[in-house]
C-alpha positions in Angstrom: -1.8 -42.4 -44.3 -4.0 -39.1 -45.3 -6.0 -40.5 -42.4 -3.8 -40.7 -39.9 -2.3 -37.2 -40.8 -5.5 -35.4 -40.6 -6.1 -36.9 -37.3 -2.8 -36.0 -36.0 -3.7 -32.3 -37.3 -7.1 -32.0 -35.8 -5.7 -33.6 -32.3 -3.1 -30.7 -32.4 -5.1 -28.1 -33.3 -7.8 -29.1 -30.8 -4.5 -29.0 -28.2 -4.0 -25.5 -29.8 -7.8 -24.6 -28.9 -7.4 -25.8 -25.4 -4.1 -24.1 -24.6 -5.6 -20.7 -26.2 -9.4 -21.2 -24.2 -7.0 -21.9 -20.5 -4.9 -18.0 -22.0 -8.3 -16.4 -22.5 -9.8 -18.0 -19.2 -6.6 -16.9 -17.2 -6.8 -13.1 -19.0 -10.3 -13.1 -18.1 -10.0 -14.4 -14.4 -11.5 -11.4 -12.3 -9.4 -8.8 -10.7 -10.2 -8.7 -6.9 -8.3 -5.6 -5.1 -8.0 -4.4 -1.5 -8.2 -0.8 -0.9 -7.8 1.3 2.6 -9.3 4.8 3.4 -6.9 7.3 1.5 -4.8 7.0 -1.7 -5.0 6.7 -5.3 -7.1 3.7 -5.5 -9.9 4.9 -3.5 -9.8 7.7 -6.1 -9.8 4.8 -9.0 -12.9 3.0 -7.6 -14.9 6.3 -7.5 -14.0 6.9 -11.2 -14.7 3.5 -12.2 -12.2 3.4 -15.0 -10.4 0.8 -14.5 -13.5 -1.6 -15.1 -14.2 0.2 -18.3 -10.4 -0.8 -19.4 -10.5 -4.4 -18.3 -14.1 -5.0 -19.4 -12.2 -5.0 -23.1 -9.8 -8.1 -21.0 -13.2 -9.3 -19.8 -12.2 -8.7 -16.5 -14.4 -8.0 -13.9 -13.0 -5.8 -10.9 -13.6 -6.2 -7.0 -13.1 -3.8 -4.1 -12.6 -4.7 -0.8 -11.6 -2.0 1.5 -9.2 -3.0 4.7 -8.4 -1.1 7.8 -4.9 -1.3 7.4 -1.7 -2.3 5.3 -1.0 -5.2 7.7 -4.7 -6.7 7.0 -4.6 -6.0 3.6 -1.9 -8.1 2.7 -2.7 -10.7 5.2 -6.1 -10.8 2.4 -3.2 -11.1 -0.1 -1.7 -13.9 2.0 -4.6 -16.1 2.2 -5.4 -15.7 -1.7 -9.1 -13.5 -1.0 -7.1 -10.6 -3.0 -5.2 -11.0 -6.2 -3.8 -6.8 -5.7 -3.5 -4.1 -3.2 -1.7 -0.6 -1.6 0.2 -0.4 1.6 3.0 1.4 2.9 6.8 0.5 3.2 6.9 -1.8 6.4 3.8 -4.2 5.8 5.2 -5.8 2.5 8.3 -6.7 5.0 6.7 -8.1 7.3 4.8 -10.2 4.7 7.9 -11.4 2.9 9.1 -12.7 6.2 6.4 -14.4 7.0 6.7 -16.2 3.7 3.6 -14.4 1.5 4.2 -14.8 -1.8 3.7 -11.6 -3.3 5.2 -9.2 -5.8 6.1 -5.2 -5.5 4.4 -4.0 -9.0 4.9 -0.2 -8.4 5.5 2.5 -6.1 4.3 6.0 -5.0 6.6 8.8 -4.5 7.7 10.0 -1.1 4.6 11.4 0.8 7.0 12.6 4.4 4.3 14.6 5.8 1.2 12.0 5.5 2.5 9.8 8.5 3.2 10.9 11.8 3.8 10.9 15.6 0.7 12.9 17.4 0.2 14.1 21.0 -2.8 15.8 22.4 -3.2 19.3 22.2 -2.6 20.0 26.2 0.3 17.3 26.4 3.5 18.0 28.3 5.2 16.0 25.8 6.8 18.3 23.1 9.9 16.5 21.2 10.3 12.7 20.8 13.3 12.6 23.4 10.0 13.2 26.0 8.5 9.7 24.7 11.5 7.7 26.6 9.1 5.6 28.6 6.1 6.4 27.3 3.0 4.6 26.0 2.9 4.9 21.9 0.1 3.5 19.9 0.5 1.6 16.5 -0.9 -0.5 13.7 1.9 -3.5 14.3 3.8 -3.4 10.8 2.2 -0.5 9.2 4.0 1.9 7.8 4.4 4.3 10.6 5.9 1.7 12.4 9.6 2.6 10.4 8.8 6.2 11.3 8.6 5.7 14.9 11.6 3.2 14.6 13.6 6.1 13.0 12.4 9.0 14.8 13.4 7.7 17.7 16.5 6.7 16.0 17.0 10.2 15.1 16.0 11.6 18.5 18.5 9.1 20.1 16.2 7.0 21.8 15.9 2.9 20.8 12.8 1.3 20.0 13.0 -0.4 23.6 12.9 2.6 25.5 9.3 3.2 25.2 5.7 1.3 25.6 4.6 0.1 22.1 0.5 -0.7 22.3 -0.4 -2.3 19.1 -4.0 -1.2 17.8 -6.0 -0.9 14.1 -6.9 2.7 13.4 -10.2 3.3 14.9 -9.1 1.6 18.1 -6.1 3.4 18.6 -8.0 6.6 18.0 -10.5 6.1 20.6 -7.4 4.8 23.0 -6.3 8.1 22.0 -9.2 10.3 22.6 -9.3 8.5 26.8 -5.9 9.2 27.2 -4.9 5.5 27.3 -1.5 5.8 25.4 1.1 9.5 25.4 1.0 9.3 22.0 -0.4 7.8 18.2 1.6 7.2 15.2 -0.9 7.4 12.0 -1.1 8.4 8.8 -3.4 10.1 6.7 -6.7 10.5 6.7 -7.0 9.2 10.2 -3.8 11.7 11.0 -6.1 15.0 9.4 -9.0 14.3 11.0 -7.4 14.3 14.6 -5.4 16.9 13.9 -8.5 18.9 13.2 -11.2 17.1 15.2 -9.1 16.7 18.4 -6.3 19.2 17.4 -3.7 17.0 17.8 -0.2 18.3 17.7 2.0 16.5 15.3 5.2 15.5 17.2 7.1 14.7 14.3 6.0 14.0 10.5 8.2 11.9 8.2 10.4 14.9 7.0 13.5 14.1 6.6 13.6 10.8 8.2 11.2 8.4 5.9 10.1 8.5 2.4 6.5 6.7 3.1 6.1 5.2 -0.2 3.5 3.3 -1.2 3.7 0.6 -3.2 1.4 -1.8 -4.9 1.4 -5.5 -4.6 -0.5 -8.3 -6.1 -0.2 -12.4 -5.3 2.9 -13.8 -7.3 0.5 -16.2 -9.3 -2.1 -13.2 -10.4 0.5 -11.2 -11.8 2.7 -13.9 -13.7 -0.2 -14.9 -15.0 -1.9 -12.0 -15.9 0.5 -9.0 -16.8 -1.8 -7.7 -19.4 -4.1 -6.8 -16.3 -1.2 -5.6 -14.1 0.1 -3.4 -17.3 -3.8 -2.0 -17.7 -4.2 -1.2 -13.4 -0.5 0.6 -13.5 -1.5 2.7 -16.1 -4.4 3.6 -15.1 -3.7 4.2 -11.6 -0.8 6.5 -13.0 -3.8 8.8 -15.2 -5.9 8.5 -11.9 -2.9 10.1 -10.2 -1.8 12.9 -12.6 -5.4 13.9 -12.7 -5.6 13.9 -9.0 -2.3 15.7 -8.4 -4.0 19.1 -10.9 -7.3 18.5 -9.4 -7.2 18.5 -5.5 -10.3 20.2 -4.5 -12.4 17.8 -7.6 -11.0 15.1 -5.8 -11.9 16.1 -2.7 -15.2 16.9 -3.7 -15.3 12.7 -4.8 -13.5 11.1 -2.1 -15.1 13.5 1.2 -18.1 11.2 0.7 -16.6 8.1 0.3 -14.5 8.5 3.3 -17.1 9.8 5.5 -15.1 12.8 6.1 -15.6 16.6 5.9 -13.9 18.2 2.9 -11.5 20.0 4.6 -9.9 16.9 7.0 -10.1 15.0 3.1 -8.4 18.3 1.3 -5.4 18.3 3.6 -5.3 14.4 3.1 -5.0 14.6 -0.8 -2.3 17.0 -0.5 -0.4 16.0 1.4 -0.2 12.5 -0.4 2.4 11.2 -3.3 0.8 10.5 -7.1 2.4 9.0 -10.4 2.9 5.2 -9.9 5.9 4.0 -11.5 7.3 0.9 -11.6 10.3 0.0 -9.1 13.8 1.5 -9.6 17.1 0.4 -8.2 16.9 3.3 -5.7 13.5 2.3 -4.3 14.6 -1.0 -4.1 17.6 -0.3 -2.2 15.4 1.9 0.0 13.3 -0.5 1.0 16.0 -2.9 1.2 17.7 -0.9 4.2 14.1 -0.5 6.1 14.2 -4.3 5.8 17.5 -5.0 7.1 16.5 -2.5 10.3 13.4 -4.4 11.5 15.7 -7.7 10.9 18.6 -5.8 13.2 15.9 -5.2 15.9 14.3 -8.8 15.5 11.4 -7.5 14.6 11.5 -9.8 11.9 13.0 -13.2 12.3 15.1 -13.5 8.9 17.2 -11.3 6.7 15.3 -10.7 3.2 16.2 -9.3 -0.7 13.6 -7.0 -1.8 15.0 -7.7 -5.0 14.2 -11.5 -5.3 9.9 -10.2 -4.8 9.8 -7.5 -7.8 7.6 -8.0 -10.3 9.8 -7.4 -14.0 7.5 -6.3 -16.4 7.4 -7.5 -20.0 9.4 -5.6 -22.3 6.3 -3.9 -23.8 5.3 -2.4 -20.6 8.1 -1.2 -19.7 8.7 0.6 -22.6 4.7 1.9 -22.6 5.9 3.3 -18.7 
């Protein structure tokens, strides 16, 4: 009988080995995020102290910078990503076409970091003169609810002008030929024409769009890892603060990086939000109406809930926030 007791215990306490080796495997599964050309977590990689955090998970971190939000969480999509940063519109656009992703935390508003250019001798000078007009894009980026709504605002639809759908660099050089009347970008890419090509800035997102930016990770990554997500949060919130006192020692970091002069990169960091959070009601609801418009034009082909894709922390992050 002793016998067949210790068995039993040493089976079950090799199960107990097994199940706490898969926790510690899963804890220590690499973190693999995407990154795009402005923002906090360009500013995290150059500090490099997020890998000094997880190394103590033993977590290794990878970047992989993308041109856009759109491509970004297309990388989240097909699993080659476990976290990344976009702005409002891409994560809606992703939810409808079925991603399964998490919002972990946003960015506050950053209005003036997105907007509608024109170039400098253009006879175009209000959005009302776009009515028929060519107007360049990344499709489902986040400048694509500013142009929705300053058109909106302007009294103008979506329909009534030429939308050309290109990444960044390509709708800058379309741009620069005087393919299209006009470019809706964000920052940096919006800085550096506005000093390299002195474009005008048509409208910003003052008064008309919050352009948050939130972070997302791959529902499996962060239900199984919120020890990681807890540790990134944080530190992208530190990362932030610092950034926020500091904007010419950032820029002296990031100008490099970028491949930008330090002046284009100055005006960037200012003009951009800092102090990741996670998601309040507010927010939610937010994002929930910009949502509910791109379903009302059919830009999307189903309502969504924002609500039913937000990550819940564990009770002791929360309270840590």
């Amino acid at each position: 009988m002793r016998t067949v007791i210790l068995r039993r215990g040493l089976v079950a306490l090799f199960a107990a080995a097994v199940a706490l080796g898969a926790v510690t495997q899963a804890q220590a599964e690499d973190l693999r995020i995407g990154y795009q050309k402005y923002g906090t977590l360009v500013l995290l990689k150059a500090k490099g102290s997020l890998e000094k955090r997880l190394a103590e998970q033993g977590v290794k971190v990878q970047w992989t910078e993308f041109p856009g939000g759109p491509q970004l969480l297309e990388g989240l999509n097909v699993g080659s990503i476990d976290f990344g940063v976009t702005g409002e519109t891409p994560p809606v656009f992703a939810q409808a076409a079925g991603a399964d992703l998490l919002y972990v935390a946003y960015e506050p508003p950053a209005p003036t970091s997105e907007a509608i250019l024109v170039p400098k001798d253009s006879p175009i000078t209000s959005v009302k003169d776009l009515k028929g007009k060519k107007v360049v894009l990344n499709k489902g980026s986040n400048v694509h609810y500013l142009l929705v709504k300053a058109l909106e605002d302007a009294g103008l639809k979506y329909t009534d002008i030429q939308t050309v759908f290109l990444p960044p660099a390509d709708a800058r050089a379309a741009f620069e030929r005087g393919s299209v009347d006009a470019w809706v970008i964000w920052d940096p890419y919006q800085a550096a024409a506005e000093k390299q090509l002195q474009a005008r800035t048509l409208k910003d997102g003052t008064g008309i769009v919050d352009n948050h930016q939130f972070y997302l990770a791959t529902k499996p990554y962060a239900q199984k890892n919120p020890k990681v997500i807890q540790a990134l949060v944080e530190e992208v919130r530190a990362v932030g603060e610092w950034s926020k006192a500091n904007p010419d020692e950032v820029t002296r970091q990031v100008a490099p990086l970028l491949g930008l002069p330090a002046d284009i990169t100055l005006t960037s960091v200012k003009r951009q939000g800092y102090g990741a959070q996670f998601l309040t009601p507010p927010v939610v609801a937010a994002q929930q109406k910009i949502a509910d418009t791109f379903y009302q034009l059919k830009l999307i082909p189903k309502p969504l809930s924002i609500a039913d894709v937000v990550w819940t922390p564990p009770a002791a992050v929360a309270q840590a926030q």
